[in-house]
C-alpha positions as CSV (number, residue, x, y, z in Angstrom):
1,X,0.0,0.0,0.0
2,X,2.7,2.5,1.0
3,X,4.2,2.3,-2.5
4,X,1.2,4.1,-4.2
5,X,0.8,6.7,-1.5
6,X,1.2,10.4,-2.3
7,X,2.1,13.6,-0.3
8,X,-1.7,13.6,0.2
9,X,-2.9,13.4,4.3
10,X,-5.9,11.1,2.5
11,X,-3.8,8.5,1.0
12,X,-2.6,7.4,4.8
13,X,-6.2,8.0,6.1
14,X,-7.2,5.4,3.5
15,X,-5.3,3.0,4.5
16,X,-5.2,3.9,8.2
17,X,-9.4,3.2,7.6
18,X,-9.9,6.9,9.3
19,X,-11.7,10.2,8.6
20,X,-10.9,13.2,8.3
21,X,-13.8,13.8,11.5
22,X,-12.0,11.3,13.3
23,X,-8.7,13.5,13.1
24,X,-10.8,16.7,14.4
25,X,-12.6,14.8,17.1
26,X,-9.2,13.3,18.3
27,X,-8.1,16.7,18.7
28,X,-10.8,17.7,20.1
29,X,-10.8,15.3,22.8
30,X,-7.3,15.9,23.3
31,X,-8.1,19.5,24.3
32,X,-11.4,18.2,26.6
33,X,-9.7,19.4,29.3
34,X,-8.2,22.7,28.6
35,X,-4.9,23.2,27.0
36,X,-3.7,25.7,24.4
37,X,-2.7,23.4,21.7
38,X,-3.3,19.9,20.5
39,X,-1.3,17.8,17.5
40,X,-1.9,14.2,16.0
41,X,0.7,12.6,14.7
42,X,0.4,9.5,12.1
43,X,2.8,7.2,10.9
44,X,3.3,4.2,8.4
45,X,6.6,3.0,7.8
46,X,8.2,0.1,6.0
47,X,12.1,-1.0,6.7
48,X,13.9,-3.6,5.2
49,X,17.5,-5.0,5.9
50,X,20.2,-6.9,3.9
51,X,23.7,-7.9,5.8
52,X,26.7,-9.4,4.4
53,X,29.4,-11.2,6.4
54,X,31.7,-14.1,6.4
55,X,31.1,-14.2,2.5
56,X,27.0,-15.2,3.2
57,X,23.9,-12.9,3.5
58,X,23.7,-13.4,7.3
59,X,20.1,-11.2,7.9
60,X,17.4,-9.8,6.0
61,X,14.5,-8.3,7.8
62,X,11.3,-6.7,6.8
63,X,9.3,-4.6,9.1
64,X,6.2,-2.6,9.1
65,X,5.0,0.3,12.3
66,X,1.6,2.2,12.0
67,X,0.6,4.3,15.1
68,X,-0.6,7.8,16.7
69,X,1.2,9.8,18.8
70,X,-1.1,13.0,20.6
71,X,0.1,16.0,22.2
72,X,-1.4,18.5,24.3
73,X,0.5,21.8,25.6
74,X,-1.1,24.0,28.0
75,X,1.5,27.0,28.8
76,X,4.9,24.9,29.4
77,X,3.2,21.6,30.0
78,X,3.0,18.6,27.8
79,X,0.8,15.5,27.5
80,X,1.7,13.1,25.2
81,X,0.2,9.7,24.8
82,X,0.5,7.4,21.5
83,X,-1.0,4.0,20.5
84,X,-0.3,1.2,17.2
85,X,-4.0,0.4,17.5
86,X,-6.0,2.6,15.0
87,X,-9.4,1.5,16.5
88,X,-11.4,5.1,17.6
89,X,-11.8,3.6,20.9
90,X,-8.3,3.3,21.5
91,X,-7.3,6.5,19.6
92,X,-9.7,8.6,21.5
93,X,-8.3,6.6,25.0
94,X,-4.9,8.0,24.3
95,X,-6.4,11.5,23.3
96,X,-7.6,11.5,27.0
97,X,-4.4,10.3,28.3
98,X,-2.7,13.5,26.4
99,X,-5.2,15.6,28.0
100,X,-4.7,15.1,31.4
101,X,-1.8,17.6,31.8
102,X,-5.0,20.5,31.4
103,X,-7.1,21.5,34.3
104,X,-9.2,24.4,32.7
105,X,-12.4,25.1,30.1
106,X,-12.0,23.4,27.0
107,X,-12.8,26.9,24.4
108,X,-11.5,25.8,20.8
109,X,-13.9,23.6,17.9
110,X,-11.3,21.8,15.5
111,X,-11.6,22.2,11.8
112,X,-8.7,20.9,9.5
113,X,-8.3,22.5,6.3
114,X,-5.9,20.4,3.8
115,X,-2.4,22.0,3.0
116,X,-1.3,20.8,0.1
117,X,2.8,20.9,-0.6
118,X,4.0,22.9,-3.3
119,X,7.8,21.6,-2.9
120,X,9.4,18.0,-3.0
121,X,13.1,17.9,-1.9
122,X,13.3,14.7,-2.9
123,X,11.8,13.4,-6.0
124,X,12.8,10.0,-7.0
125,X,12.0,7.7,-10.1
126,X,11.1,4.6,-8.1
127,X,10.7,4.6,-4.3
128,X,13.2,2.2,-2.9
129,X,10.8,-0.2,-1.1
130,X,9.7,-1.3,-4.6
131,X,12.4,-2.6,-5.8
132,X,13.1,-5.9,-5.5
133,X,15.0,-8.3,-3.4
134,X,17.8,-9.6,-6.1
135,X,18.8,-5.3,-6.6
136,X,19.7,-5.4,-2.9
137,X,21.6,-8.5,-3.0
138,X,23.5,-7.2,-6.0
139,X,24.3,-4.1,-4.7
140,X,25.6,-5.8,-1.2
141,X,27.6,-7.9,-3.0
142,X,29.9,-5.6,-4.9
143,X,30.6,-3.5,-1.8
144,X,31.6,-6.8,-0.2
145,X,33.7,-7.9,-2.9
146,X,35.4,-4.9,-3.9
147,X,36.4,-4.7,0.2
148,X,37.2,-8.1,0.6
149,X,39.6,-8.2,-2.8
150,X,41.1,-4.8,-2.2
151,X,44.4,-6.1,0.0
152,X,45.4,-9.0,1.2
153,X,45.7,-7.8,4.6
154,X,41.9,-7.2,4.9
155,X,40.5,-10.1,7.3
156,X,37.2,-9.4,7.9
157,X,34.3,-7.1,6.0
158,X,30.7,-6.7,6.9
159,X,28.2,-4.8,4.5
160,X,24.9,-4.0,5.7
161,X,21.9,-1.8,3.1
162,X,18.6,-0.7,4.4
163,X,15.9,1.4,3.2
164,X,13.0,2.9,4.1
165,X,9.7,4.6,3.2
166,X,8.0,6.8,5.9
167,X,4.5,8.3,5.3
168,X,3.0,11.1,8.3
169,X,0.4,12.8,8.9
170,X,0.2,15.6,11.3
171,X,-2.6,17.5,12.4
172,X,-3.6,20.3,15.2
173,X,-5.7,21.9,17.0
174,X,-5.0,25.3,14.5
175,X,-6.7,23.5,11.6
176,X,-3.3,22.5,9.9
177,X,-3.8,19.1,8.0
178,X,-0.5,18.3,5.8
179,X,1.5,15.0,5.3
180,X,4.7,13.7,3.6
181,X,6.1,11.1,1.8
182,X,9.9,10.0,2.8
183,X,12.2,7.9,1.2
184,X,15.6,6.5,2.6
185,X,18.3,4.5,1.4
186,X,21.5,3.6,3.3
187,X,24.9,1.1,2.9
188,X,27.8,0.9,4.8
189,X,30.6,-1.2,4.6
190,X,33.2,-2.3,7.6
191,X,36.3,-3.6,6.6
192,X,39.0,-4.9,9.1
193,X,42.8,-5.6,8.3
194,X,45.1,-7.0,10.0
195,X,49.0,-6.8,9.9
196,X,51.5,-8.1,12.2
197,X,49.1,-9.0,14.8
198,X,47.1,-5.3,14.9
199,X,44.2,-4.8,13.3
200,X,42.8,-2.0,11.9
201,X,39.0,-0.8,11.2
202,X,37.6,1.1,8.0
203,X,34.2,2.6,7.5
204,X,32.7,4.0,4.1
205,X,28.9,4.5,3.0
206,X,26.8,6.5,1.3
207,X,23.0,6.8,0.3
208,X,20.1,9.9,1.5
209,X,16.7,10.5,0.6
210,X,17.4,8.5,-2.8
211,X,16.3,5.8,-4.5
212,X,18.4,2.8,-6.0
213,X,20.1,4.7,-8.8
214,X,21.7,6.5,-6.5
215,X,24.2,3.8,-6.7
216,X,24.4,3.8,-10.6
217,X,25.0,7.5,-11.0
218,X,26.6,9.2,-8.3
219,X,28.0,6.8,-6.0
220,X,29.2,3.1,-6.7
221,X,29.3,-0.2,-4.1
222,X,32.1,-0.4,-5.0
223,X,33.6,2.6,-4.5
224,X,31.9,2.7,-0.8
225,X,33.6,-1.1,-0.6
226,X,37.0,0.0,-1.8
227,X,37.3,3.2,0.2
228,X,36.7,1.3,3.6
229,X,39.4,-1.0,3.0
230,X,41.7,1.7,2.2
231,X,41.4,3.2,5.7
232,X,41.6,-0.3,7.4
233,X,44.7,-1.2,5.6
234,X,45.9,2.5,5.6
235,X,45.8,2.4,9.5
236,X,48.2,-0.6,9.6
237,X,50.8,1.7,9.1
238,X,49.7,4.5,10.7
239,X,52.2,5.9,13.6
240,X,51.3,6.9,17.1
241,X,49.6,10.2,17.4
242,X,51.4,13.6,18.1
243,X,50.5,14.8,21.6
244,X,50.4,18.7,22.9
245,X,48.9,22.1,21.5
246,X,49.5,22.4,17.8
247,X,47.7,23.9,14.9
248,X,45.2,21.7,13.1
249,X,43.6,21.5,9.5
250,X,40.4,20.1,9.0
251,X,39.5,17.5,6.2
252,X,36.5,18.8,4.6
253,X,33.6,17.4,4.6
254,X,34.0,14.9,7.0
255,X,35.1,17.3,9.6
256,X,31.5,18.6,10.1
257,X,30.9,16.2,12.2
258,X,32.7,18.1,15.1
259,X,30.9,21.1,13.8
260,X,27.7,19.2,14.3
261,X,28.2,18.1,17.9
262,X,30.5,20.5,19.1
263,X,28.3,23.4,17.8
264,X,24.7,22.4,16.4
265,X,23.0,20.9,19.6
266,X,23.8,24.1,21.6
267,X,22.3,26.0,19.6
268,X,18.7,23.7,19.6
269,X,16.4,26.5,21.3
270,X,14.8,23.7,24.1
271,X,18.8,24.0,25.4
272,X,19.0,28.0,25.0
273,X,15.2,28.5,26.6
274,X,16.4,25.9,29.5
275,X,19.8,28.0,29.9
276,X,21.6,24.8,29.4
277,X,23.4,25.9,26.6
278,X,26.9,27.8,26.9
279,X,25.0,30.4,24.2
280,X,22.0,31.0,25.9
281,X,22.9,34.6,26.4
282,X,25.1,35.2,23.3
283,X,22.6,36.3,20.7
284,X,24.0,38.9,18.5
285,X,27.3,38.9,19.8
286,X,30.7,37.6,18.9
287,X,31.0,33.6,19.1
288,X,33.5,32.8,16.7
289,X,36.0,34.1,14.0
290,X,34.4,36.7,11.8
291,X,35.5,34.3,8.9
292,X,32.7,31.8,10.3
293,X,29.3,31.3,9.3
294,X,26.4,28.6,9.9
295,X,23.4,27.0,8.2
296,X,21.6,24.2,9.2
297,X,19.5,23.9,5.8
298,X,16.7,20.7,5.9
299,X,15.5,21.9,2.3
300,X,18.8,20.4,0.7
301,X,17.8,18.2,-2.5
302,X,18.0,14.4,-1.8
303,X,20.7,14.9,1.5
304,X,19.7,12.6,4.5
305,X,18.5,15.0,6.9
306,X,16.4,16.8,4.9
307,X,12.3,16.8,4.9
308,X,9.6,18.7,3.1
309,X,8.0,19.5,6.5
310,X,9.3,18.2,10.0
311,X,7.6,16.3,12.3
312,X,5.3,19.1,13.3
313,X,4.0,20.1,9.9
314,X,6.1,23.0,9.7
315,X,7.7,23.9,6.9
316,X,11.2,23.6,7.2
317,X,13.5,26.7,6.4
318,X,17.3,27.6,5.9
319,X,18.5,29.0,8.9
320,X,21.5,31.1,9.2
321,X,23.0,30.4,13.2
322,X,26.1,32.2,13.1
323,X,27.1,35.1,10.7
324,X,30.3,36.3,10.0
325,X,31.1,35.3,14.0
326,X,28.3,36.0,15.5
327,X,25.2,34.2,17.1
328,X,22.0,35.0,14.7
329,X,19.8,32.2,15.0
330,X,18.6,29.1,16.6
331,X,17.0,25.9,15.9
332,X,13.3,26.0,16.8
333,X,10.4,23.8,17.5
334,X,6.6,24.8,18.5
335,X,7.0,24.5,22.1
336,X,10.2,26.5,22.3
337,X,9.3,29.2,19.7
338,X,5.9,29.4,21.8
339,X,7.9,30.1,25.2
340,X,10.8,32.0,23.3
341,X,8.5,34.1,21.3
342,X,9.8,33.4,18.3
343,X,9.0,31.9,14.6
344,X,9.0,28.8,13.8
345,X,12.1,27.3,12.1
346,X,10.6,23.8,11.1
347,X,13.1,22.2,13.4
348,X,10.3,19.9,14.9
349,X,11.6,16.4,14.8
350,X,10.7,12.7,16.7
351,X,11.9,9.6,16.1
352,X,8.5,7.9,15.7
353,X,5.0,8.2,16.4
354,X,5.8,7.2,20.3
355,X,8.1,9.6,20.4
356,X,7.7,13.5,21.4
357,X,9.3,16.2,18.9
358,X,12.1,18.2,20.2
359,X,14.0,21.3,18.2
360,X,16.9,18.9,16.6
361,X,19.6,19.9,13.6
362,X,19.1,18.5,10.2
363,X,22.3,19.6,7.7
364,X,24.4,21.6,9.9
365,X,27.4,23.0,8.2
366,X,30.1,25.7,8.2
367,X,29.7,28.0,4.9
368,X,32.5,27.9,2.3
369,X,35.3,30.7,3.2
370,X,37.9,32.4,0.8
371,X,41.4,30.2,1.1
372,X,42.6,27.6,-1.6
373,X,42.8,24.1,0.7
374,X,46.5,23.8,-0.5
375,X,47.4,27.5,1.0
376,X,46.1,25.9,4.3
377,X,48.0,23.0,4.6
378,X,51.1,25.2,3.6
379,X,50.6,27.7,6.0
380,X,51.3,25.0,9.0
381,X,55.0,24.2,9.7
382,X,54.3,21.3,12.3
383,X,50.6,20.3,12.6
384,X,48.1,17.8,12.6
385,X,45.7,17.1,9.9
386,X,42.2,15.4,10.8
387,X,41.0,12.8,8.2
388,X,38.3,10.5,9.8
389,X,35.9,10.7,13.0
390,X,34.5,8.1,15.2
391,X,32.7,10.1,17.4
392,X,32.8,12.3,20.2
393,X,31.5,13.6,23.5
394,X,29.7,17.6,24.2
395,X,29.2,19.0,27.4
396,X,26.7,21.6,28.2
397,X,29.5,23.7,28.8
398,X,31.0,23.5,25.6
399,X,34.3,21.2,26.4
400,X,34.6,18.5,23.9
401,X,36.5,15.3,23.0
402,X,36.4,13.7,19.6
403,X,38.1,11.1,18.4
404,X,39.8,11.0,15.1
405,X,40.0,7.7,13.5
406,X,42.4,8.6,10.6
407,X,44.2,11.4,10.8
408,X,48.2,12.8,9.2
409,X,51.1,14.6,10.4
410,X,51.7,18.2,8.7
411,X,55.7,18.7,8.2
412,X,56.9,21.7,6.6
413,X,53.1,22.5,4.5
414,X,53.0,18.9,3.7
415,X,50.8,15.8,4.8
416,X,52.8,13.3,5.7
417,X,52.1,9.8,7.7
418,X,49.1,8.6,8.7
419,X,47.8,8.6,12.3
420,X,45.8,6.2,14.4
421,X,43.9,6.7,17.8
422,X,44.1,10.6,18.1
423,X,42.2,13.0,20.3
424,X,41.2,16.6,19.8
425,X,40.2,18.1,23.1
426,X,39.0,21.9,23.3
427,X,36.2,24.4,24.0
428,X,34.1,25.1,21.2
429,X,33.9,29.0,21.6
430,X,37.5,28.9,22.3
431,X,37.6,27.0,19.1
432,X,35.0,28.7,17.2
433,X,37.5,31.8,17.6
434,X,40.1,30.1,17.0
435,X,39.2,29.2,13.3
436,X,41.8,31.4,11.2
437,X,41.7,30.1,7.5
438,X,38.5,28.7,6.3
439,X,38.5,27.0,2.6
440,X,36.9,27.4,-0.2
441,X,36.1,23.7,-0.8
442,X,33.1,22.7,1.1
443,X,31.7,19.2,1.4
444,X,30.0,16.6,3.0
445,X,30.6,13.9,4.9
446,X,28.6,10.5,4.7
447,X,25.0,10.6,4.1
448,X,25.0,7.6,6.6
449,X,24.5,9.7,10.2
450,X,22.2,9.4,12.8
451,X,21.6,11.9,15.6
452,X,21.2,11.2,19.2
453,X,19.1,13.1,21.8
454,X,17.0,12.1,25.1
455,X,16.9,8.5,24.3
456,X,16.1,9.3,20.1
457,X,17.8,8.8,17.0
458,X,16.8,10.8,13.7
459,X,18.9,11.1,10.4
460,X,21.0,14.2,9.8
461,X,24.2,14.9,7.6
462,X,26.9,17.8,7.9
463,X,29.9,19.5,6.7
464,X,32.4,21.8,6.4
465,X,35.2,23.0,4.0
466,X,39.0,22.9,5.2
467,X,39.5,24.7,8.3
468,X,42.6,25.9,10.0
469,X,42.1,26.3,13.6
470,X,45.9,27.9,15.1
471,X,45.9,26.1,18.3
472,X,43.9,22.9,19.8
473,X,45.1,19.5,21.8
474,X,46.0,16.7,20.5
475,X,46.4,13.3,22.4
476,X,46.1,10.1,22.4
477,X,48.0,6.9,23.2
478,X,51.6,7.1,24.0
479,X,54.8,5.0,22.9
């Protein structure tokens, strides 16, 4: 059924077997108690799974979710209750149980009135869930393949490609009545070499809101197969990483990941409203180099974390969050905007129908700057260079530790030997300020990420282009 749905809120109350009166009398009863504000969200989603290992298809899996989630607000408050059984009985039950945050007269009638979408940020000749079984077998094969017969150091590769379809609904309490159609595509590739007894681990993928000619026309299996057995057997050789304060560069793209965590969730509004966030009192003033600027942009053709509305039917916009230095924006959802007194963003995002939207980032990403990427890397006598991320921890104070799972020594302008198991430890303002070249080759990293935040994960990409930031700590493990 999903296949032949359109960005049309009756195609999923077809096949949810609901009315467009059932909607406004959910709401309705959601609000039976008081409240300011009440929101239905509906969801049908299919996900399938193929993994590769040990040279067999170890797992395929197939799954299908249809539920409600309801939300009341009355001033800060929130009720939120959400069910997978679509019988009025039950939906109107977890209404009630939404409702029961609201101790005043119920004063609003619900009446929804359609909004039909006049954009598509990602159109697609086929949606992925119909194509059909032997496509992702082919396409997890030549990842595998192209790993496994890269080097014969590599020991060990694991490919896994899953796609989804996600039709929602939302409606509220204001009359809004919109719904969306999103497509997702997704393969990674693990490789593992081994050399004198160490081994070494490689990642690569690729994919977005895409369908299956993605992987024809702008990015191969094997090329996502080849390049993580690269890094694993790269990292063999790799030396012991550099320790101390030292300038850094910045790989592009891939890099944005530390702009992402290290930046983006302090500037989510539920954070700045909740003084939480080290820039809850910074707007307007200087945060970083004046050579710095921004976005987090959700309305970026076929990229992962983009959507033509978010989770609360608002339409999603570009946002600029720091300009030229300084603090111009944040990311906002209903809730926060309401307390905040500010416009919505379209920022609104949940995991699932059980799940309660928060203000979240989409495709965060410094802007491109003015300096050829070679002029960088020249400019540093005795550096390190920042390839590859595995991850990293934020606090709400803005210290942060990332790990760097490839990076290269800089000697005399050049890049030199590879690097395993290094640490960059800083402050992000102290950071932020301390950006002094910024390139003019932006990119992305892999359209393959997934954000965490209060127990939920929702896709997101980001990026950056070459960055030169004069001073930061480097660690890691000593020889």
């Amino acid at each position: 059924m999903i296949k032949d749905m359109k960005n049309s809120p009756n195609s999923l109350l077809e096949y949810s077997r609901l009315s467009q009166k059932n909607l406004e009398q959910a709401l309705q009863t959601a609000l039976s108690r008081g409240g300011d504000f009440s929101e239905l969200y509906l969801e049908y989603a299919s996900y399938k799974l193929v993994h590769m290992e040990e040279d067999i298809i170890k797992e395929t899996t197939e799954s299908i979710s249809l539920g409600m989630g309801i939300r009341v607000i009355d001033g800060e408050k929130t009720g939120y209750g959400y069910t997978s059984d679509l019988a009025m009985d039950k939906i109107l039950k977890t209404a009630q149980t939404a409702a029961a945050i609201a101790s005043n007269s119920p004063n609003k009638t619900v009446r929804l009135r359609s909004m039909p979408l006049k954009h598509n940020f990602y159109p697609i000749k086929m949606a992925p869930d119909r194509e059909p079984f032997r496509k992702r077998i082919q396409i997890v094969k030549e990842a595998y393949a192209a790993a496994q017969n890269f080097h014969k150091n590599i020991m060990k590769v694991n490919v896994t490609l899953a796609d989804s379809v996600q039709t929602i609904l939302v409606a509220n309490s204001n009359g809004l009545y919109i719904s969306d159609t999103r497509p997702m595509v997704k393969l990674v590739c693990k490789a593992i070499a081994e050399k004198n007894g160490v081994r070494e681990y490689g990642f690569s993928g690729g994919g977005g809101r895409v369908g299956y000619d993605y992987f024809s026309h702008e990015q191969s299996p094997r090329e996502i197969g080849r390049e993580a057995a690269e890094e694993a057997v790269l990292l063999c050789d790799a030396v012991a990483p550099p320790a101390g304060e030292m300038p850094v560069v910045l790989t592009p793209g891939h890099s944005g990941v530390l702009v992402h965590e290290a930046v983006g969730h302090l500037l989510e509004a539920d954070f700045n409203r909740k003084k939480t966030s080290v820039f809850w009192n910074k707007m307007g003033r200087l945060v970083a180099h004046p050579q710095v600027t921004i976005y987090d942009d959700p309305t970026i053709p076929y990229f992962r974390g983009s959507y033509n509305i978010d989770d609360e039917g608002t339409i999603p916009q570009k946002i600029l969050l720091i300009n030229r230095g300084i603090l111009s924006g944040l990311l906002q959802d209903r809730l926060s905007a309401r307390i905040m007194g500010s416009s919505l963003t379209g920022h609104g995002r949940r995991q699932d129908y059980s799940s309660i939207p928060f203000p979240r980032m989409s495709n965060t990403y410094i802007d491109k700057g003015e300096y050829d990427p070679e002029e960088i890397v020249k400019s540093v006598k005795k550096g390190f260079y920042a390839s590859k991320f595995q991850g990293g921890q934020v606090e709400d104070s803005g210290k942060f530790t990332f790990s760097v799972s490839l990076g290269y020594l800089i000697e005399n302008g050049r890049i030199t030997s590879p690097v395993k198991q290094a640490t960059l430890i800083g402050n992000n303002i102290q950071t932020l300020a301390s950006i002094e070249m910024v390139g003019s080759d932006l990119k992305f990293g892999f359209q393959t990420g997934t954000c965490g935040k209060e127990g939920q994960s929702v896709p997101v990409s980001d990026g950056c282009p070459t960055l030169k930031i004069s001073r930061m700590t480097v660690g890691g493990r000593q020889g």
